[in-house]
C-alpha positions, 0 to 999 in steps of 0.5 A: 084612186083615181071629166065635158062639164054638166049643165047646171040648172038653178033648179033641178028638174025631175020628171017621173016616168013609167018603165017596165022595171016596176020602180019608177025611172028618174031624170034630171037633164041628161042623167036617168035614175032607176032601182032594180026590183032587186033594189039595185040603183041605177044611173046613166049619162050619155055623152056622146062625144066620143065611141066610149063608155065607162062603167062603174059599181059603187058599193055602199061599204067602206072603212066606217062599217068596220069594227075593231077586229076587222078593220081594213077588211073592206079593202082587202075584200077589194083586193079580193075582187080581182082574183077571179070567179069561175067564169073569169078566172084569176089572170084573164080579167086584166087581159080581157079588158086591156085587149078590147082597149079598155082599162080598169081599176078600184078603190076603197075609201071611208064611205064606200068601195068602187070598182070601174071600167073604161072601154070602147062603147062596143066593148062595155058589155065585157064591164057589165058582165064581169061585174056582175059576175064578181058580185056573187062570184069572187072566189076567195081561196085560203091560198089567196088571202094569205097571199094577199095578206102578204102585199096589204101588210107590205103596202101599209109599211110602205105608208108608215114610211111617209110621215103624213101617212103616220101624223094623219093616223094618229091625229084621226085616232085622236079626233075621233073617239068612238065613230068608226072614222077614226081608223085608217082605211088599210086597217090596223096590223093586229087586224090584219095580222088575225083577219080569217077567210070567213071573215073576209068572205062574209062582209063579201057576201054581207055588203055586196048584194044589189041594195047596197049597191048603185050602177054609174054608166056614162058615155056613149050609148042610148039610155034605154038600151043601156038599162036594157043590158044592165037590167039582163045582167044584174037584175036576176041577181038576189037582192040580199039583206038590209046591210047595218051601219055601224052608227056611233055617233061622236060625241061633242068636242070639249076642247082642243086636242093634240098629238105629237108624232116622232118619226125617221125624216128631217122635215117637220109637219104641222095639221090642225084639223077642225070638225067638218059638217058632212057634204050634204049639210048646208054649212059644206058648201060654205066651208068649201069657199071659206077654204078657197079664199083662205087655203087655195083649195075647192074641196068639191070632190075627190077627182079634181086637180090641185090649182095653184093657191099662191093668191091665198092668205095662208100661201101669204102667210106661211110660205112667202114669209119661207116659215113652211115651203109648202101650206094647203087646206083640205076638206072631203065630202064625207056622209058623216061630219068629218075634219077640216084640215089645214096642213104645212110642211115646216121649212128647213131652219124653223120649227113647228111653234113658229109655224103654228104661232104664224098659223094662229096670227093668221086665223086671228086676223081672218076673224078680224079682217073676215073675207072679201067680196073679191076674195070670195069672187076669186074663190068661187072662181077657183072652185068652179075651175077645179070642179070643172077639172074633176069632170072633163073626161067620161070617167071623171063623170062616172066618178063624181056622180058615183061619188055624190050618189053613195055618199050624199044619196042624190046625185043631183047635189053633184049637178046642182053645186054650182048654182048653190054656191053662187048664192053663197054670200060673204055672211054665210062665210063668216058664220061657217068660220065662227062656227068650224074654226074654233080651237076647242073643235080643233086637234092639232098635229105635229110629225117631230123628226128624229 
């Protein structure tokens, strides 16, 4: 997986204006929204400090659309995408790019899947051709996908060679019962082992059509001639189904749940994780500072960098008293409730009961001694730092409001987040922290070497 910073109004403000793409057309300050008549959702950024542009397709599909049978199809499927189209055949897209100096790449996460392309402004017409045509044109020969199922089964061996890969599986697995978070995004191997090409073809086909999927442009160029060249590239496209989620929801938590890994390895780890509101629910932001003062992290997007969290209680707790030689916590917007995690590696010379013990004290006290008006002024100062981070560059922009357009569904929460988190107040912690950290809403996690 793979950002100047956006202006954030206190208030965001949104004026309609007529466009001839029948739809209606969107702006809050300096980003513009649109829906093709074919459903497609559009959203561009100038930004004009430097002759670049990055394009991005975000498709509305990730991991929670899968079902058993095909789990880890829609990452495949990703794999897939850049095998070439009869225009573009297998071989040429990666030189194509590079040539104009550009650079690309994609993901696969729970939520979603994302292709993008950075280039120079001149050159981004190459992006919009190339994805629109591998919206409808991927080809996906037998030869290929057994192929590719070659490497996706060798890439997940190689993350069943890292013991938090194996300890977050099987702590998922046990987190999540029923809704479709509970398996990992690269699929299981009896899936992988049985998935056919009509599979794989058909939730191509299935999820990536127009409605289920939204245009991020950011960089250097003008609004309307940029909604010009992507209307005369996708907006021919047929629009496609409405794509079903697969919703099961998961039922309450009735108590503390653990899992014990035993693994190759000589370090010891330790996650416990909590049940986390999904981003779009008031309690997130919260959370996320709750997490800073506490952890060290900022949790506000997928993209930032990692400061350092040597200030926080947890820091203080476990690894300054040389219990773990490493202790952060961790919290993803997701666009259904998913966990909060708070993860040590345990020190050479202790055991996973003395860093759990220490964890449990420290939990303890944070309920008895709750956050601090400086604390929580350290922690919105961290979070905004590490937002600012995530955003600083033209992809990083992309990114972010890709992010926040298909998990969350409004783009505008990725604008509006900081004045939102100036009015969180030191009550609005300590509610999130006796509502979340609960041990009957938690799932403890231990990686046993052996």
């Amino acid at each position: 997986c793979e950002r100047p910073f956006p202006h954030s109004p206190s208030i965001a403000i949104i004026q309609t204006l007529a466009f001839n793409n029948g739809k209606g057309f969107f702006m809050t300050n300096s980003v513009y929204k649109t829906t093709l008549n074919n459903n497609l959702t559009v959203v561009l950024k100038e930004m004009h400090h430097a002759p670049v542009a990055s394009f991005m397709v975000w498709y509305r599909v990730g991991s929670r659309h899968e079902k058993p049978g095909i789990t880890g199809i829609s990452h495949w499927v990703e794999h897939m995408m850049f095998k070439g189209t009869p225009t573009f055949p297998n071989g040429t897209l990666d030189s194509m790019v590079s040539r104009e100096g550009g650079f690309w790449n994609a993901f696969t996460w729970i939520d979603f899947t994302a292709y993008y392309e950075t280039m120079p402004t001149s050159k981004i017409d190459l992006a919009l051709q190339l994805e629109a045509d591998r919206m409808v044109n991927t080809i996906m020969t037998p030869e290929e996908i057994e192929s590719e199922r070659t490497v996706i089964i060798s890439e997940r061996q190689m993350y069943e060679n890292d013991p938090n890969f194996q300890l977050s599986e099987e702590l998922t697995s046990v987190a999540f019962r029923v809704h479709p978070y509970h398996h990992e995004v690269i699929g299981d191997v009896a899936d992988l082992t049985t998935m056919t090409r009509d599979d794989l073809y058909h939730h191509y086909r299935r999820h990536y059509v127009p409605n289920n999927a939204i245009v991020v442009a950011v960089g250097d160029f003008a609004t309307d001639d940029m909604l010009r060249r992507i209307e005369a590239q996708f907006g021919h496209l047929p629009s496609g189904e409405p794509t079903n989620l697969v919703t099961r929801p998961e039922p309450p938590q009735k108590g503390e749940r653990r899992v014990v890994v035993q693994g190759p390895g000589d370090t010891a780890y330790l996650t416990v994780a909590y049940r986390a509101p999904a981003a779009a629910h008031p309690d997130y932001l919260p959370l996320v500072l709750l997490n800073a003062a506490f952890a060290g992290g900022s949790s506000l997007g997928m993209f930032g960098g990692g400061g350092s969290n040597k200030s926080s209680r947890l820091y203080k707790a476990l690894v300054n008293t040389e219990l773990a030689a490493s202790a952060y916590g961790s919290l993803t917007p997701t666009s259904d409730p998913f966990l909060y995690t708070i993860n040590a590696v345990v020190q050479a010379g202790h055991t996973l009961s003395e860093v759990e013990a220490a964890l449990d004290a420290e939990l303890a006290r944070l309920e008895k001694t709750p956050i601090t008006e400086q604390e929580l002024a350290k922690a919105l100062k961290r979070a905004k730092a590490e937002f600012v981070l995530a955003g600083e560059s033209i992809t990083g922009q992309a990114q972010l409001l890709g992010m926040t357009e298909a998990v969350i569904g409004d783009y505008t929460w990725y604008e509006t987040v900081l004045s939102r988190l100036n009015s969180i107040t030191l009550d609005d912690i300590e509610r999130v922290r006796a509502t979340y950290l609960r041990p009957s809403q938690r799932t403890v996690g231990w990686y046993e070497p052996v």
